[in-house]
N, C-alpha and C positions, 0 to 999 in steps of 0.2 A: 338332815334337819328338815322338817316340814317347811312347809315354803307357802303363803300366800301367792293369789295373782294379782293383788295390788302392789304398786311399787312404786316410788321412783328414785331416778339417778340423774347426777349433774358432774361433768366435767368440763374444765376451762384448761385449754394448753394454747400458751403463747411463747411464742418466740421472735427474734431481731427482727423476722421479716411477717410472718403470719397469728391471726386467734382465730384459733377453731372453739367453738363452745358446741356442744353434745347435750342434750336431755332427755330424757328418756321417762314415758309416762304407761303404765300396765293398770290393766282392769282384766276382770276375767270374762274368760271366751273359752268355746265348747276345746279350742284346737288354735294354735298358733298363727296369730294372724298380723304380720309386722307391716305399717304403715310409717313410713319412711321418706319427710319432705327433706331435701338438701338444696345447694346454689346449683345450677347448671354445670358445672365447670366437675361438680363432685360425680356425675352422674357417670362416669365411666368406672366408678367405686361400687356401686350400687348392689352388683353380687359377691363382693367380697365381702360387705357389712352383712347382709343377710345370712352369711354364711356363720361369720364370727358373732354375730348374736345367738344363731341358733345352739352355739355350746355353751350359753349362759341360761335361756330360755327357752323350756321344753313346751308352754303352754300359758295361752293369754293371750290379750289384746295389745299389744305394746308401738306407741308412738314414738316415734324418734326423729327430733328434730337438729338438725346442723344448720350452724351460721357459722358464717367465713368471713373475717377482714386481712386483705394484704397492707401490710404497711412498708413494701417496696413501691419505689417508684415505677410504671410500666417500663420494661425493658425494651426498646426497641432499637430497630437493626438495621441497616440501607441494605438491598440487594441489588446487584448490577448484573442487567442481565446481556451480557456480550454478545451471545448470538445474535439478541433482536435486535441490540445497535451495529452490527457488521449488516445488518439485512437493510439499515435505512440505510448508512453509509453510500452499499451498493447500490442503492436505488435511487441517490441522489447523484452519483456519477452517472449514471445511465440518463437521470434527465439532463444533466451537463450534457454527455454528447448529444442527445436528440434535441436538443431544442438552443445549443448552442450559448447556454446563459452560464455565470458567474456561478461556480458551486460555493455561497460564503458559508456553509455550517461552519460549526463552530462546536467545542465542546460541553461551553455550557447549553449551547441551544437543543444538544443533540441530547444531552442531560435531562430535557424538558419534555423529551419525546410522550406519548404513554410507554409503559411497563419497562422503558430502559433503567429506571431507578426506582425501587418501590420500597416502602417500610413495612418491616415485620415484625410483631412481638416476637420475642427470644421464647422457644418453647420452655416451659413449667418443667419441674424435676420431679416426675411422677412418685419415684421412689422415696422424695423427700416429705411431699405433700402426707401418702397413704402413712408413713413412720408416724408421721403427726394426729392423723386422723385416728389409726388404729388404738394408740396411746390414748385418745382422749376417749374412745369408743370402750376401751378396756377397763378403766376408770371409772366411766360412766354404768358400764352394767357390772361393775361391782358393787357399787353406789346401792342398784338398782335389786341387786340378788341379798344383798345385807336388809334394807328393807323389808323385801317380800319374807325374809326369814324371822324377823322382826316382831312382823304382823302374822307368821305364822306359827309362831309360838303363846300370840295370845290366841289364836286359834283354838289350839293342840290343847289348851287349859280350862280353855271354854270350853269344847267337846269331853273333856276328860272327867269335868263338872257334871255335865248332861245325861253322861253314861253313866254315871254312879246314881244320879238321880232313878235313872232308868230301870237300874239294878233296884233300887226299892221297891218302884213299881212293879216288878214282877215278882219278888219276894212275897211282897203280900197276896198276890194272885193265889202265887202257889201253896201258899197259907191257907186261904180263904175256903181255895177249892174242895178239900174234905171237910170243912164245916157245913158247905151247901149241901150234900148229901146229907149227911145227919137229920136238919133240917128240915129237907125234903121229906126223907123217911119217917121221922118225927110228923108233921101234918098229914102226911099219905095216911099212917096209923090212925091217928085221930079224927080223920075224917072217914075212912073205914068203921073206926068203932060207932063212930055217928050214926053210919046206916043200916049197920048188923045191930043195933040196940041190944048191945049184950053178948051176942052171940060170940063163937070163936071164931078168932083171925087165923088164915091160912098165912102164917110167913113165908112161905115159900111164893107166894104170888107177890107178895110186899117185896121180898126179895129181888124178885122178877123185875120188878117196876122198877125198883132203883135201879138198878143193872141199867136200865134202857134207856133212865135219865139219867143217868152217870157219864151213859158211852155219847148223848147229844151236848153236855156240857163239858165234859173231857177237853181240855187246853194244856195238857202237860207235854205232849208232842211242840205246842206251839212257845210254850215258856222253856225249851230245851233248845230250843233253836234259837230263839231270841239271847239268850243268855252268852250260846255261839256266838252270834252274830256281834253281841256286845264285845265280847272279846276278841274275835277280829277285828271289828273296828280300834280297838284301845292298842294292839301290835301294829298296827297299820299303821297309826299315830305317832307310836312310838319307831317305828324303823323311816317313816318322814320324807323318804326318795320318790315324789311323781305318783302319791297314791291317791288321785283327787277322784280321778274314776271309779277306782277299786271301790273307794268308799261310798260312792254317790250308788253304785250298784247294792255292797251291802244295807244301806239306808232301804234300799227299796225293798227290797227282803225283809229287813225289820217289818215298816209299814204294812206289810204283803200279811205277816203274822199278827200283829195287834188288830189288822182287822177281822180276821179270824176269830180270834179272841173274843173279839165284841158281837161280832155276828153268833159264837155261840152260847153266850152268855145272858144269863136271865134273872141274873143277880143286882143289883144297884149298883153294891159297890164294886165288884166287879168292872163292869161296863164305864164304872168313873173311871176306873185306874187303866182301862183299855182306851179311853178317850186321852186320860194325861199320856198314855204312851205315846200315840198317836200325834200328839201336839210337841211334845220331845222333840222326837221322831221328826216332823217336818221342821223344826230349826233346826237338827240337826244338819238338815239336808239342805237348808239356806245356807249352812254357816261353809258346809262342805263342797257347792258350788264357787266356792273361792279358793278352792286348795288345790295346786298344781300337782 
């Protein structure tokens, strides 16, 4: 399905002890470009999310914002560290015998030492945390691809509009274009007979003449291409998988031929319907800057 690079996605997962909330905001860009603020604490996730976005999002601008509340209480720990209270122990027997005094330590005093008793937070459960996060990341660029697919469906309708229009446009070109010879040939005649007053016309020089303004106004090469190109555009539309480039390329080929068109052109109407091509032609190519 064609896909928009606008989007967005929200997901909220909470549980006994955690909310994690996910949002997720896309605009279009040349090539995939994820900015990605979270809490500190997330930040050791960082390439995993980038990883598991990028099998949701081929291409775009896309912001992605995490907030984190725990609603556990801080777990915290005592540690007792034996070695370095056997080290003051020792060191306070050793001043007993050198200096002959009273050793009164005592346990709680020795308690009070530095680092003989310190508090730890309980380390976090990595595996439970990411469970949580990936869930609401999953959610959230579903959200997020539902959307863009949403918006690129009125895309695909809009563009499908524009091409049929477009298909007029060169209908009538390719109408037009053997009447302008007639035309031509008709006034060459009469303006001939204006200055032979009377005399006879070589047709074969008339002939000539048209031949030589035929081949500098000749745009059937370029309304045969065009026509292609319409039609790839509309299969391209229709098959909807990652064809934003594709398309943005054959746009430029359209445009490449309508000016052509105009540049050979010396007809009014003509040169209108190569200008409405032309105007097509660049919304097409606005509209197509948005499609992944």
């Amino acid at each position: 399905m064609l896909k928009s690079m606008t989007g967005f996605g929200r997901c909220e997962q909470v549980t006994d002890q955690y909310k994690i909330s996910v949002e997720m905001k896309a605009v279009n860009h040349r090539y995939l470009d994820l900015g990605i603020r979270m809490p500190k604490k997330f930040s050791r996730f960082e390439n995993g999310v980038r990883t598991f976005l990028k099998e949701y999002v081929k291409r775009g601008k896309v912001d992605l914002f995490i907030s984190f509340e725990d609603y556990t209480e801080s777990e915290m720990c005592v540690r007792y560290n034996q070695r370095l209270a056997a080290e003051y122990v020792d060191c306070f027997k050793k001043m007993e015998e050198a200096f002959g005094i009273k050793n009164d330590m005592t346990v709680s005093a020795l308690a009070r030492l530095p680092e003989v008793l310190t508090m730890e937070q309980l380390p976090e459960d990595e595996e439970r945390l990411w469970e949580i996060l990936s869930g609401a990341l999953k959610e959230a660029a579903e959200n997020l691809v539902r959307s863009r697919e949403v918006e690129g469906e009125h895309l695909r309708r809009d563009l499908l509009e524009k091409l049929e229009y477009m298909e007029g446009l060169v209908t009538f070109i390719e109408e037009r274009s053997p009447a302008i010879l007639k035309e031509y040939r008709a006034r060459l005649e009469d303006k001939v007979k204006e200055l032979l007053d009377g005399s006879a016309i070589d047709e074969g020089r008339i002939a000539a003449e048209v031949v030589i303004y035929a081949d500098k106004i000749c745009v059937d090469e370029e309304t045969v291409r065009l026509r292609s190109h319409i039609d790839s555009t509309r299969k391209e539309l229709m098959h909807g998988e990652n064809v934003g480039r594709k398309l943005d390329f054959i746009a430029q080929e359209m445009n490449r031929e309508a000016n052509t068109i105009l540049s050979k052109s010396s007809d009014p109407a003509i040169s209108d319907q190569a200008i409405a091509l032309k105007t097509e032609i660049e919304k097409i190519r606005e509209q197509i800057q948005n499609i992944e």
